[in-house]
LUMROGU-804761 format. One record per residue (C-alpha): residue number from 0; residue in three letters; y, x, z. Coordinates in steps of 0.001 Angstrom, whole numbers, padded with zeros to 6 digits. Example, Ala and Ser with C-alpha at 12.3 -4.5 7.8 and 13.67 -1.06 7.14 Angstrom:
2
{rec 0,ALA,{-004500,012300,007800}}
{rec 1,SER,{-001060,013670,007140}}
// end
This chain:
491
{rec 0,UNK,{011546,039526,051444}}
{rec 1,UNK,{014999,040041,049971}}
{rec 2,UNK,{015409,043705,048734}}
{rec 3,UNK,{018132,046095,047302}}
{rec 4,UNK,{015485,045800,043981}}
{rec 5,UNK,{015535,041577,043930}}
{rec 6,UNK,{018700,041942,041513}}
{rec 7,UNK,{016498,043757,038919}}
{rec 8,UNK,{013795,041427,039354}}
{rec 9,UNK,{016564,038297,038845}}
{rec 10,UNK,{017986,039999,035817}}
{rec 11,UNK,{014506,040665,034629}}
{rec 12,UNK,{013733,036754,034638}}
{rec 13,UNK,{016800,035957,033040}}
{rec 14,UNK,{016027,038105,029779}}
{rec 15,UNK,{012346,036907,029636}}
{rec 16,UNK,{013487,033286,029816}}
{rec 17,UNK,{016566,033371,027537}}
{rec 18,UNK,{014354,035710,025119}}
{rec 19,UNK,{011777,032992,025247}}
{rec 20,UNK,{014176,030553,024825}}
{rec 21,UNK,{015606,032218,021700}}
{rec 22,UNK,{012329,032326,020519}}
{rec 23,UNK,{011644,028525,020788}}
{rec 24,UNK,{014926,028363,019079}}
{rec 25,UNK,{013829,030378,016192}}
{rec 26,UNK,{010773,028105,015946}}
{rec 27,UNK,{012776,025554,015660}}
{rec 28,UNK,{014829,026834,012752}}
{rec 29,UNK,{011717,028010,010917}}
{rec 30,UNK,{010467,024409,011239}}
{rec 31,UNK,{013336,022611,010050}}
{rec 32,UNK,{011916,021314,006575}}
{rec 33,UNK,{008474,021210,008157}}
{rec 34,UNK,{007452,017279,007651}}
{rec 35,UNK,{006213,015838,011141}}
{rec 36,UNK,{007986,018529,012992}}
{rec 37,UNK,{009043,017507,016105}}
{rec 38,UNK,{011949,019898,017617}}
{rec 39,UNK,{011123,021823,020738}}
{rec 40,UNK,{013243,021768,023403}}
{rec 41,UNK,{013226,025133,026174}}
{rec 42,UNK,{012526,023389,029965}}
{rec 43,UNK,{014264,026105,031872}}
{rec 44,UNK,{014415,026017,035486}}
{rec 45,UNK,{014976,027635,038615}}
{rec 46,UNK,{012377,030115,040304}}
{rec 47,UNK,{011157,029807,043638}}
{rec 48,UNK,{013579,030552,045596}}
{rec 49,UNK,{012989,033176,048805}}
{rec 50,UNK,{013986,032957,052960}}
{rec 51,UNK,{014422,035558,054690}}
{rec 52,UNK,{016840,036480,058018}}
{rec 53,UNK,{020185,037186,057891}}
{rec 54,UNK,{022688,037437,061031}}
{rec 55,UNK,{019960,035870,063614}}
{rec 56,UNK,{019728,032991,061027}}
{rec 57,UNK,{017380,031650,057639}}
{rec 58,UNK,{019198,032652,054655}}
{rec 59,UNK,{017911,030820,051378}}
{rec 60,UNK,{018387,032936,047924}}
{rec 61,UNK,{017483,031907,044183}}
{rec 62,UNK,{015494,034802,042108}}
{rec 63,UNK,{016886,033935,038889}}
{rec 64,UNK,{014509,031406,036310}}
{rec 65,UNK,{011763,030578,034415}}
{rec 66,UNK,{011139,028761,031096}}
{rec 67,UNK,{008983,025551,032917}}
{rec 68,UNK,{007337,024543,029709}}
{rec 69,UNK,{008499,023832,025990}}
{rec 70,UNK,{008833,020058,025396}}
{rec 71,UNK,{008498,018283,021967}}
{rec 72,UNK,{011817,015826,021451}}
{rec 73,UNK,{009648,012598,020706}}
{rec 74,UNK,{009734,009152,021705}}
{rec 75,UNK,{006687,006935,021675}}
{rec 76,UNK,{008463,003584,021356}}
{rec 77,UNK,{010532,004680,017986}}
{rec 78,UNK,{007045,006416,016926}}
{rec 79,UNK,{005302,003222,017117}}
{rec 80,UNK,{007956,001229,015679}}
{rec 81,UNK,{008411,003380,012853}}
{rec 82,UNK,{004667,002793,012002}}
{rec 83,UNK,{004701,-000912,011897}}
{rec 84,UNK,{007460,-000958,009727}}
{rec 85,UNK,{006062,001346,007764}}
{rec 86,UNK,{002598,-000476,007605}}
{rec 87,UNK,{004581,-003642,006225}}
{rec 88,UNK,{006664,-001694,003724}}
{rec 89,UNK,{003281,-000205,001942}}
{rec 90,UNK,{001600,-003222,002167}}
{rec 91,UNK,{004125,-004968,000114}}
{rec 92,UNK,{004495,-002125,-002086}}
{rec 93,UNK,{000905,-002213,-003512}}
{rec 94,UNK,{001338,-005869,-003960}}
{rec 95,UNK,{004719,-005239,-005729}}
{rec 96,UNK,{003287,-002484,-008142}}
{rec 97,UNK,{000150,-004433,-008518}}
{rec 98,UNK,{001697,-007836,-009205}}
{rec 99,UNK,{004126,-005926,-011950}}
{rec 100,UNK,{000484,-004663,-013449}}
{rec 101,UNK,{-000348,-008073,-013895}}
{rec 102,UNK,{003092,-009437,-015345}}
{rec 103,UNK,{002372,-006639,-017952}}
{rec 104,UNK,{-001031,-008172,-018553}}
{rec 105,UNK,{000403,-011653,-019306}}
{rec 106,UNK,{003401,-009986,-020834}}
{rec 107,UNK,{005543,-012795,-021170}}
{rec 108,UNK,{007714,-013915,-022801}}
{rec 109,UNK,{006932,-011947,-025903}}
{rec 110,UNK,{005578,-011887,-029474}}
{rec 111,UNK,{002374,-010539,-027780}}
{rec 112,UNK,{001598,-012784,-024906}}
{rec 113,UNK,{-000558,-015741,-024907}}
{rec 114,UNK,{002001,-018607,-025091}}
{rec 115,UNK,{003389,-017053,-028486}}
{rec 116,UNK,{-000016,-016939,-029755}}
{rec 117,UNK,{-000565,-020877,-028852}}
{rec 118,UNK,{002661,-021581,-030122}}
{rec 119,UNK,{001340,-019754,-033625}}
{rec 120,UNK,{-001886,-021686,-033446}}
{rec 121,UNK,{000051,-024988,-032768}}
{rec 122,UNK,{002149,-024784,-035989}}
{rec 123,UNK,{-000920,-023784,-038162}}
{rec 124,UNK,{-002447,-027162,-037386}}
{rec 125,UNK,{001164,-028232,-038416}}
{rec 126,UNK,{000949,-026585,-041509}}
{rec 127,UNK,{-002591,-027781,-042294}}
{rec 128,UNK,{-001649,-031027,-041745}}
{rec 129,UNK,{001432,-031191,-044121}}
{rec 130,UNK,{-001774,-029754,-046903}}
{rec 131,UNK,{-004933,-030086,-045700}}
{rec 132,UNK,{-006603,-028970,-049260}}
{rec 133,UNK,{-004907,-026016,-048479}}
{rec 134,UNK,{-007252,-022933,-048260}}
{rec 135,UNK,{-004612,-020663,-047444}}
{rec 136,UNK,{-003376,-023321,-044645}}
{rec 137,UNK,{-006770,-023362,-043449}}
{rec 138,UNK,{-007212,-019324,-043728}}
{rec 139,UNK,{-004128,-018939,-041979}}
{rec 140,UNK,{-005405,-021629,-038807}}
{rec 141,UNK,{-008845,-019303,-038511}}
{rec 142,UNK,{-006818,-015917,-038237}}
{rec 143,UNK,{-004119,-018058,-035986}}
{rec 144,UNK,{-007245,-018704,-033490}}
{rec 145,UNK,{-009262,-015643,-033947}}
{rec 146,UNK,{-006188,-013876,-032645}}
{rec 147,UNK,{-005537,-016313,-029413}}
{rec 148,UNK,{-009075,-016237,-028818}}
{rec 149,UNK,{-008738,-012022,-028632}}
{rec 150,UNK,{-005796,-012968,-026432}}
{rec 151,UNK,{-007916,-014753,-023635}}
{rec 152,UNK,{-010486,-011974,-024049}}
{rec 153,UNK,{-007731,-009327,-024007}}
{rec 154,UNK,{-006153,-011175,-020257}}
{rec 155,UNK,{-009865,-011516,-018449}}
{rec 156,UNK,{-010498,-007653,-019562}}
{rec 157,UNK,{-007786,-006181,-018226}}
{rec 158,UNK,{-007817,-008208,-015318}}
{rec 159,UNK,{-011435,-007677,-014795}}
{rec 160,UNK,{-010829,-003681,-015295}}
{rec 161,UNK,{-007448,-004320,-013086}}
{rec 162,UNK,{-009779,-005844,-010087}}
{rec 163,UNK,{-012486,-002764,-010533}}
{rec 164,UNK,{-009851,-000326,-010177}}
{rec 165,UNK,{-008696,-001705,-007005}}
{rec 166,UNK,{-012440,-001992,-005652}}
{rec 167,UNK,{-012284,001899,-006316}}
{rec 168,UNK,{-008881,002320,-004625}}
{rec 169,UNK,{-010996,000524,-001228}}
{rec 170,UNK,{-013584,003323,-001255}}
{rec 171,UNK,{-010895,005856,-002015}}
{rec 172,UNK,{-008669,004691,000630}}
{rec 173,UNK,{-011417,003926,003685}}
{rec 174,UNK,{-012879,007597,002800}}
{rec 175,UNK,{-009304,009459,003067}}
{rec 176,UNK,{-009057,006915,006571}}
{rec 177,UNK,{-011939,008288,007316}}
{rec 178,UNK,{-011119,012081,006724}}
{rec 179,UNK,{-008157,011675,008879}}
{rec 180,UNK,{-009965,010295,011514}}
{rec 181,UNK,{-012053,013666,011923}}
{rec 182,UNK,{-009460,015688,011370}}
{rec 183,UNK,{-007544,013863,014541}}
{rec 184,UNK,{-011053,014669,016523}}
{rec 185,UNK,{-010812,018401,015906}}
{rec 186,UNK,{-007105,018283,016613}}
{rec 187,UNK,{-008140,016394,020194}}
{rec 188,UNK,{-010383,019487,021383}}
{rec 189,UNK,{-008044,022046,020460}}
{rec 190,UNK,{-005224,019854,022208}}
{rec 191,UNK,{-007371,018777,025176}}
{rec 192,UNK,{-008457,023080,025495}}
{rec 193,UNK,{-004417,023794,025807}}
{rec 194,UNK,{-004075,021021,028219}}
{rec 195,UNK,{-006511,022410,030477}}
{rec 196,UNK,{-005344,026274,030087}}
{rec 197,UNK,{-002040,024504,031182}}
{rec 198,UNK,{-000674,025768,027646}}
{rec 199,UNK,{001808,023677,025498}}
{rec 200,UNK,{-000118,022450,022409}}
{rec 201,UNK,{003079,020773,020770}}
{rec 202,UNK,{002187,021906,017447}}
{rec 203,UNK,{-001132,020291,017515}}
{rec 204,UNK,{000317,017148,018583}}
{rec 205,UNK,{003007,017126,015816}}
{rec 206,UNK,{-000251,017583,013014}}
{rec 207,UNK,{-002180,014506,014713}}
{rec 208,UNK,{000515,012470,014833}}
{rec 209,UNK,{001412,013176,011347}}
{rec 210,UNK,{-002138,011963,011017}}
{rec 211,UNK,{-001581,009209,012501}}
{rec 212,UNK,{001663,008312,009965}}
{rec 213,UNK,{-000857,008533,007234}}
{rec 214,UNK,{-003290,006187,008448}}
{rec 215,UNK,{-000601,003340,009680}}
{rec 216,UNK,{000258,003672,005844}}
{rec 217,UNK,{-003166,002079,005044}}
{rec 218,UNK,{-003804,-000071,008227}}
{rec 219,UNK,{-002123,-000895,011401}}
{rec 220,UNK,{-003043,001086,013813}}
{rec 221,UNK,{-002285,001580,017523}}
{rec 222,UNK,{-002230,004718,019915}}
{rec 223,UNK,{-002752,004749,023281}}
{rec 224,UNK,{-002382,007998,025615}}
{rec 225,UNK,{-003526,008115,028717}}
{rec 226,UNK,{-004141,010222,031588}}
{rec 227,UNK,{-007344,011886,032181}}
{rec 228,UNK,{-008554,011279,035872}}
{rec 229,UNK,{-011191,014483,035478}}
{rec 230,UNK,{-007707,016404,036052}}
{rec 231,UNK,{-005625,016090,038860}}
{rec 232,UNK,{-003920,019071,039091}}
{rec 233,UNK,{-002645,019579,035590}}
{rec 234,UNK,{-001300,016563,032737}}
{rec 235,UNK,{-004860,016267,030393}}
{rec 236,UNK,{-004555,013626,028342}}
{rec 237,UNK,{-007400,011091,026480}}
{rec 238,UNK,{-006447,010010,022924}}
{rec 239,UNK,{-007510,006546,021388}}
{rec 240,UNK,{-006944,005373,017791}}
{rec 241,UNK,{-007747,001835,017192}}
{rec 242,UNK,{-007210,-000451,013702}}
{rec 243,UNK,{-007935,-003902,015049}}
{rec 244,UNK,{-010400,-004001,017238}}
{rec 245,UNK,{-012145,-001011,015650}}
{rec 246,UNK,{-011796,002196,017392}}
{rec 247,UNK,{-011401,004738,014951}}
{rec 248,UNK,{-010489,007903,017534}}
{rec 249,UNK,{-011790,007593,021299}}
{rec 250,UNK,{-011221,011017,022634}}
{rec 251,UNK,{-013078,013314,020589}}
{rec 252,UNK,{-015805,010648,018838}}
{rec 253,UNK,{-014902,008840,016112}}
{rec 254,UNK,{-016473,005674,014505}}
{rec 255,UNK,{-015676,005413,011095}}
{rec 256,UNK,{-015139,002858,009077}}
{rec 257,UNK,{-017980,001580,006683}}
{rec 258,UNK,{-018822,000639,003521}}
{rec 259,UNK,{-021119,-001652,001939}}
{rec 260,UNK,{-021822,-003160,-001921}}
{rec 261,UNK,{-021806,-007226,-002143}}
{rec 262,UNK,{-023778,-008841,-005414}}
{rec 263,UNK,{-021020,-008125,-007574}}
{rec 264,UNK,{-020697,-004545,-006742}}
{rec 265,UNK,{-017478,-004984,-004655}}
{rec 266,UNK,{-016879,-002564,-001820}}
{rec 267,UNK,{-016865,-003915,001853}}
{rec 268,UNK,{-014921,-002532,004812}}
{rec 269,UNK,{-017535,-002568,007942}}
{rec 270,UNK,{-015811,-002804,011133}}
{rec 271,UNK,{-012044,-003721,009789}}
{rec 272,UNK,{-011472,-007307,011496}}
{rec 273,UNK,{-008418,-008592,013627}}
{rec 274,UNK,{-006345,-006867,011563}}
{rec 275,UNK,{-002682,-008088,011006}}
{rec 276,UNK,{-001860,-009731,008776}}
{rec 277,UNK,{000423,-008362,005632}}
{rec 278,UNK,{000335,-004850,006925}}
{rec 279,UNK,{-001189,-001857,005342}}
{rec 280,UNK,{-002357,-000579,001840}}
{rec 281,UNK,{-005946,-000985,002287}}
{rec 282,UNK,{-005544,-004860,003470}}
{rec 283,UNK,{-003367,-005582,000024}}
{rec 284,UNK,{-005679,-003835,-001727}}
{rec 285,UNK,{-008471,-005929,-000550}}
{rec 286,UNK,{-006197,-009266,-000546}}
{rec 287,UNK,{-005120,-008125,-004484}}
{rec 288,UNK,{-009215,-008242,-005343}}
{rec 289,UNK,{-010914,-010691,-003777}}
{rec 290,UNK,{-007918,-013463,-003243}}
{rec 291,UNK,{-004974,-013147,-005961}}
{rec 292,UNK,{-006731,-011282,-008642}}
{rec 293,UNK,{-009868,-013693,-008874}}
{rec 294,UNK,{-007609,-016418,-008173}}
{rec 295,UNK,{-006118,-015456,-011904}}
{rec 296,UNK,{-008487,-015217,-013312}}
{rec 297,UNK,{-009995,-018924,-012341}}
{rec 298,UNK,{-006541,-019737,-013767}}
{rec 299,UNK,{-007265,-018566,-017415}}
{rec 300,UNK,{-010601,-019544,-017385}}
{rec 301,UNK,{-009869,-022963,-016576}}
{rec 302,UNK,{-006452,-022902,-019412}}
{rec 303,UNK,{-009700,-021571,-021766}}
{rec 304,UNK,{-011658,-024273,-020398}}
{rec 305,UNK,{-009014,-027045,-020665}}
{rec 306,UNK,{-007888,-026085,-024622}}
{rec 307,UNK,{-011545,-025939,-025769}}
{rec 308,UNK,{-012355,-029160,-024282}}
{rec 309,UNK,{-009041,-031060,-025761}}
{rec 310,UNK,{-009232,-029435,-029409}}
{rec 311,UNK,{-013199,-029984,-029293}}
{rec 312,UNK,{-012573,-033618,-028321}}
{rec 313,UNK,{-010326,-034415,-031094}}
{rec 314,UNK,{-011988,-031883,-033746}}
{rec 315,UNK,{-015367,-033297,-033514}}
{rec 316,UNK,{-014344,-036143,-034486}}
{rec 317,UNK,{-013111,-035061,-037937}}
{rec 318,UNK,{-014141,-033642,-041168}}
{rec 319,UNK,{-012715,-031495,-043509}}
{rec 320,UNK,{-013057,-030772,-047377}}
{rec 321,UNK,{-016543,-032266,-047312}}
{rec 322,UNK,{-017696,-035792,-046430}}
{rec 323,UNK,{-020251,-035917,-042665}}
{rec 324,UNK,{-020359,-039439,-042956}}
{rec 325,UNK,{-021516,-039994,-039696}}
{rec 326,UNK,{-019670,-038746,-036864}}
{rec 327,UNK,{-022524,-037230,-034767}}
{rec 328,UNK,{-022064,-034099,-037776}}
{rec 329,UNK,{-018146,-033028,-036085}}
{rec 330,UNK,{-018248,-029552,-035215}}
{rec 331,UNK,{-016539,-028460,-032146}}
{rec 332,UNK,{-014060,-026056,-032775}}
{rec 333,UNK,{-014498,-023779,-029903}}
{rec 334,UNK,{-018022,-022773,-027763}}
{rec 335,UNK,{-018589,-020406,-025696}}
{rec 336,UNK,{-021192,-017150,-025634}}
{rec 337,UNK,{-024712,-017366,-026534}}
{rec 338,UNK,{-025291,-017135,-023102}}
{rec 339,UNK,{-024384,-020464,-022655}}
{rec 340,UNK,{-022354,-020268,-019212}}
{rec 341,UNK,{-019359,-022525,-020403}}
{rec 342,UNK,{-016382,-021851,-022082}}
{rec 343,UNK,{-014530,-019404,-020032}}
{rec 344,UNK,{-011390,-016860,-021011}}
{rec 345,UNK,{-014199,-014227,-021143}}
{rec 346,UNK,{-016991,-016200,-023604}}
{rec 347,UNK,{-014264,-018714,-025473}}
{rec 348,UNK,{-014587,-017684,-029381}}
{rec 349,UNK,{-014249,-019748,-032592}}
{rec 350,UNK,{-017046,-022001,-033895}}
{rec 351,UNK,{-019087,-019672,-036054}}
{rec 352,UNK,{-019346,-022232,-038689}}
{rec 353,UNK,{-015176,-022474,-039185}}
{rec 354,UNK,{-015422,-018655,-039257}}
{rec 355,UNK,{-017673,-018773,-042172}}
{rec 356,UNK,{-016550,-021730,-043888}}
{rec 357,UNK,{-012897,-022811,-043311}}
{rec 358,UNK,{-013224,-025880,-045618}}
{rec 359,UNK,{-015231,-027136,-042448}}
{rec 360,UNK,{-011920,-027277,-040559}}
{rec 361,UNK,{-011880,-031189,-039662}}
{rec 362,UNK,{-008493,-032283,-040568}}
{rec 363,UNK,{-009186,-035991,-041650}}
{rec 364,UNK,{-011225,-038756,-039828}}
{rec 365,UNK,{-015356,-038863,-040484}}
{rec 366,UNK,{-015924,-041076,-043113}}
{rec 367,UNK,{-018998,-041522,-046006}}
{rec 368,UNK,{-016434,-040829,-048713}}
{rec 369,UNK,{-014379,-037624,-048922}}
{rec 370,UNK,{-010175,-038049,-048765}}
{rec 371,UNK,{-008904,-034440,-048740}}
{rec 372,UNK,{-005569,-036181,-048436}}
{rec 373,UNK,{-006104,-037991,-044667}}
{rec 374,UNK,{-004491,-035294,-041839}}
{rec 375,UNK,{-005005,-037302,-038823}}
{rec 376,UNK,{-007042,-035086,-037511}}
{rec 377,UNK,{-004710,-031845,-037916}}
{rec 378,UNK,{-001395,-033896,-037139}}
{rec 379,UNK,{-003502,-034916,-033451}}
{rec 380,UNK,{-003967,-031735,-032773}}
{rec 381,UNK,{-001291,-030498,-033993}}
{rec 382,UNK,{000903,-032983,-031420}}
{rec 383,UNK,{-001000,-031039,-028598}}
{rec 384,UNK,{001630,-028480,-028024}}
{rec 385,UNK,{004057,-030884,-027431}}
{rec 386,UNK,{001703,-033326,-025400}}
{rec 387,UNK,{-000990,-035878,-024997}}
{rec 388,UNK,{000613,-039164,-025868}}
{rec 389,UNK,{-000884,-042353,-024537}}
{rec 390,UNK,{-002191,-043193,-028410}}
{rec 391,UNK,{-004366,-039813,-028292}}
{rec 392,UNK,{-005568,-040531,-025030}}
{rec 393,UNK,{-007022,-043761,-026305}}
{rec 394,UNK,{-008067,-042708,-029671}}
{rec 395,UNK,{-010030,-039720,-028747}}
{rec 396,UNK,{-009830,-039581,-024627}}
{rec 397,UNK,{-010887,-043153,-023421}}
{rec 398,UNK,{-007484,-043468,-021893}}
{rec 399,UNK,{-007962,-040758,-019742}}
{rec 400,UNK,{-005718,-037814,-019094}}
{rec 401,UNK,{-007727,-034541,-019681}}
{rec 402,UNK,{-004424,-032575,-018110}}
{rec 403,UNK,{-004589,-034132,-014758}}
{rec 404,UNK,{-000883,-035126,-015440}}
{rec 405,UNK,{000161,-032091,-016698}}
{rec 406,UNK,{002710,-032998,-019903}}
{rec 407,UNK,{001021,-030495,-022303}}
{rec 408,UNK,{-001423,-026960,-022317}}
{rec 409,UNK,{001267,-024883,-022935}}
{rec 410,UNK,{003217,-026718,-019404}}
{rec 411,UNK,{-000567,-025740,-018017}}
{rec 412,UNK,{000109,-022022,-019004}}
{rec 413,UNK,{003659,-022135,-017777}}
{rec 414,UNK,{002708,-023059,-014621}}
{rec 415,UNK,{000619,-020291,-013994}}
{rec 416,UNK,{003064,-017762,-015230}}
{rec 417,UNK,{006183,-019322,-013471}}
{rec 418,UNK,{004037,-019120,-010185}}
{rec 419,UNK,{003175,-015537,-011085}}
{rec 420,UNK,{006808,-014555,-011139}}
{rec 421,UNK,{007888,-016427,-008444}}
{rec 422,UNK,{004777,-014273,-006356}}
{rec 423,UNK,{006713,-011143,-008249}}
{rec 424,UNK,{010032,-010986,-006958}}
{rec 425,UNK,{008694,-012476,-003770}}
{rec 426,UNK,{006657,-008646,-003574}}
{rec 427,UNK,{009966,-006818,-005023}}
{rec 428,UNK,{012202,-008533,-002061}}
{rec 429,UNK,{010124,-008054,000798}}
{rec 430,UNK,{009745,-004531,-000509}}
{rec 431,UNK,{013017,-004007,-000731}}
{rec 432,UNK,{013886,-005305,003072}}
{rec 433,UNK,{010670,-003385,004422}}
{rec 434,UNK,{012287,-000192,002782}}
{rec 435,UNK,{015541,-000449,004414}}
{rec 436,UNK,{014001,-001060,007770}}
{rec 437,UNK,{011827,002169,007283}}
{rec 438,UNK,{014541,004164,006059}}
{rec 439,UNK,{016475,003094,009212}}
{rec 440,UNK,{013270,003555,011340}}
{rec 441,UNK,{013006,006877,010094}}
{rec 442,UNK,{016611,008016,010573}}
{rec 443,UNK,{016553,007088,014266}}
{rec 444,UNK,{013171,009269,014485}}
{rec 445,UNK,{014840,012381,012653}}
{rec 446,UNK,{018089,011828,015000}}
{rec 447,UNK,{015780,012084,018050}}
{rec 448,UNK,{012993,014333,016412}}
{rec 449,UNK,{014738,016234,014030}}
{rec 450,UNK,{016146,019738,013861}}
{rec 451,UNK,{019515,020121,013827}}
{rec 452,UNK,{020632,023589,012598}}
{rec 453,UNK,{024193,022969,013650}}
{rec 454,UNK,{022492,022656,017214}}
{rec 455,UNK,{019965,025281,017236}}
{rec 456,UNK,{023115,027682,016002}}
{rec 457,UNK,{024875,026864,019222}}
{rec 458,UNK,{022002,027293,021025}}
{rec 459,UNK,{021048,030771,019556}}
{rec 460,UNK,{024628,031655,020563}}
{rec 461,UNK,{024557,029931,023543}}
{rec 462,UNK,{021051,031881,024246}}
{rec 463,UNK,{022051,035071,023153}}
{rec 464,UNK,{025083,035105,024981}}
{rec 465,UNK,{023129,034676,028150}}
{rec 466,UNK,{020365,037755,027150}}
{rec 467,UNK,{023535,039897,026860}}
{rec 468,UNK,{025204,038629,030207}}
{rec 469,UNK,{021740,039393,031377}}
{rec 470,UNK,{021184,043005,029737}}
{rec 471,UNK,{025542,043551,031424}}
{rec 472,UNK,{023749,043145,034866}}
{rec 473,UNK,{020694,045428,034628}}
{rec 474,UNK,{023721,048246,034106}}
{rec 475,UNK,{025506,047378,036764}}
{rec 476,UNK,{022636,047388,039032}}
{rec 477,UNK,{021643,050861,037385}}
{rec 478,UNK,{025014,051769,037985}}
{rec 479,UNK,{025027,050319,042018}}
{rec 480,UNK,{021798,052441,042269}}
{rec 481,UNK,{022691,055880,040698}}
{rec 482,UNK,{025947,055698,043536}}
{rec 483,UNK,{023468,054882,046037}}
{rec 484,UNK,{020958,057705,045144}}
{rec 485,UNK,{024242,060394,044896}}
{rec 486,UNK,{025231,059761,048373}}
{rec 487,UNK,{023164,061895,050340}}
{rec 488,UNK,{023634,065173,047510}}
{rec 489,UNK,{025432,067763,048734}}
{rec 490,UNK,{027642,069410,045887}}
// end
């Protein structure tokens, strides 16, 4: 029923809901450099409205408003977007700072890498061969391939320590996955408790969904909201988490992801399948270890492999400042480990005997009589750096090519490297674009998400101006009363 009181009552909604509204308003200033904040906008709205008669007739009156609920400025479709693309852009930055790790390894091209340390051992057998009575010559050869030898050793330990690093990051990352994952299940009572008091738990949401950002940073993930049919008279909502087909959140349980030890003490990812492709730290990570990494690795040892077997061919054949007289007395110049696995980067090392004795550095052809003059030996191998000519691979190969038509070992080596670079700046450009898509991803989230103080200025004006419009009334209604209540005193 319309009274001479429903004008207080309208002026006393309109200062509760543009005081609440200034207070959503403050929130949102307080919030401004809050990551994951999402600004909150003030749903105000008309209150019921009464009926009552008037002139023989139904006369319809509004009774001022009410702040409907506080809504967070978010959009699901830039949201998901903005995780993809951020998915892709970490996934290609571990590979780029990884990759850059191991250019650094290889270190090319400098006085320090591997191809100046063949090129070193190369022109020692050059120099031995110009004197090969030479002890200095021959000193100079053994220190020459002691030190490329340390090389190989130096590439498969780093690389091997490279690879065990990133088997740790796997366990570190799936654990932190993990973490956030329970986190997000706490977060889903307290949000699904608000829901169902009919309270606005916007706050909450922003933290899981920050969540949420964390974990697309080390897997794809997707997020699917829906509607809780228990409810039907209030918005409850059930919230999934899934990274391929694993479902990491389902409401409030969570299956985690597992982890198991293989033979070699590498960490496996239970559950993580169907994942796609080129997205996420964790899946470089693992791609980095078990792919690229030991694919490396299978490079060197097979260079190791490939220079032992050429210089052993050619070396065993020859004899140096003491007569063999039969050939089945060469020495091979390199072997492997006792443990007898076959030459690798890892085991490759100098012949023991050369070590101790460099006169036994073949330079000259087996014969029963000792020339100290004959270099054939040295200048052979010597020729390897440049190549295998078609005389060498009849003399000491059976005709065969031991490079597979590769021109020379160090062409073998440059291969590898040149591949290596090219996988480099493929890492740095795709980096590079992902980055400018998130950046722009993440500017149309702030635009829609983000707090503007130049807004929530106008707004505190806007809202303040209305409080005081609000407070003008209540006095003129106090004043409208106080004439009312004088008009039956007598004076």
């Amino acid at each position: 029923m319309y009274s001479t009181f429903t004008g207080l009552e309208l002026a006393n909604s309109a200062l509760r809901t543009q005081q609440a509204a200034l207070n959503v308003t403050g929130h949102n200033i307080a919030n401004a450099n809050t990551k994951g904040y999402s600004r909150q906008i003030p749903g105000i709205t008309t209150s019921s409205p009464v009926t009552f008669n008037s002139v023989g007739r139904k006369l319809t009156m509004g009774t001022g408003s009410i702040l409907g609920e506080v809504e967070r400025a978010r959009n699901s479709y830039i949201d998901n977007q903005y995780r993809w693309e951020s998915s892709k852009y970490e996934y290609w930055t571990e590979m780029q700072n990884t990759l850059q790790l191991i250019e650094g390894v290889v270190n090319e091209p400098t006085d320090y890498s591997l191809s100046n340390d063949l090129n070193q051992f190369w022109n020692a057998w050059s120099e031995l061969a110009n004197n090969p009575e030479n002890t200095g010559a021959r000193d100079v050869l053994k220190e020459r391939a002691l030190i490329l030898v340390d090389s190989f050793h130096r590439v498969d330990r780093q690389f091997t320590d490279l690879a065990q690093e990133l088997n740790e990051n796997v366990r570190v990352l799936v654990n932190q996955i993990n973490d956030y994952a329970k986190q997000i299940i706490e977060l889903n009572g307290q949000i699904k408790r608000a829901e169902v008091a009919m309270d606005n738990p916007n706050d909450l949401e922003d933290q899981r969904d920050l969540l949420v950002d964390k974990i697309a940073q080390f897997v794809p993930v997707k997020v699917e909201k829906v509607r809780d049919p228990s409810f039907t008279d209030r918005d409850v909502y059930t919230f999934k988490l899934t990274i391929g087909d694993h479902e990491l959140v389902n409401d409030q349980k969570s299956t985690p992801l597992g982890l198991s030890q293989d033979e070699n003490g590498y960490w496996q990812v239970d559950g993580l399948s169907k994942v796609e492709k080129e997205m996420g730290r964790l899946p470089a990570v693992l791609e980095l270890r078990d792919n690229y990494l030991a694919e490396q690795i299978k490079e060197f040892d097979s260079l190791a492999k490939t220079l032992a077997k050429v210089v052993n061919a050619i070396h065993k054949k020859g004899q140096g400042l003491e007569a063999l007289g039969t050939p089945d007395k060469g020495l091979d110049f390199f072997v492997d480990d006792p443990s007898g696995g076959g030459i690798t980067a890892k085991t490759i090392s100098l012949n023991q005997a050369l070590v101790d004795d460099t006169k036994r550095i073949a330079t000259g052809k087996i014969s029963a009589t000792l020339d100290v003059g004959d270099n054939e030996i040295a200048l052979a191998i010597a020729s390897l750096g440049q190549g295998i000519s078609q005389e060498i691979r009849e003399t000491y190969f059976n005709g065969d090519d031991p490079l597979d038509g590769v021109p020379s070992i160090g062409d073998l080596y440059g291969a590898i490297v040149a591949t290596m670079g090219v996988d480099v700046q493929k890492a740095e450009r795709m980096a590079e674009g992902q980055s400018v898509l998130v950046n722009h991803m993440a500017n149309q989230r702030e635009s829609y998400s983000g707090v503007s103080l130049d807004e929530e200025m106008t707004n505190l004006i806007k809202f303040q101006k209305s409080y005081s419009a609000a407070a003008r009334l209540v006095t003129i209604l106090d004043s409208m009363f106080d004439r009312i209540m004088s008009m039956g005193v007598t004076r």
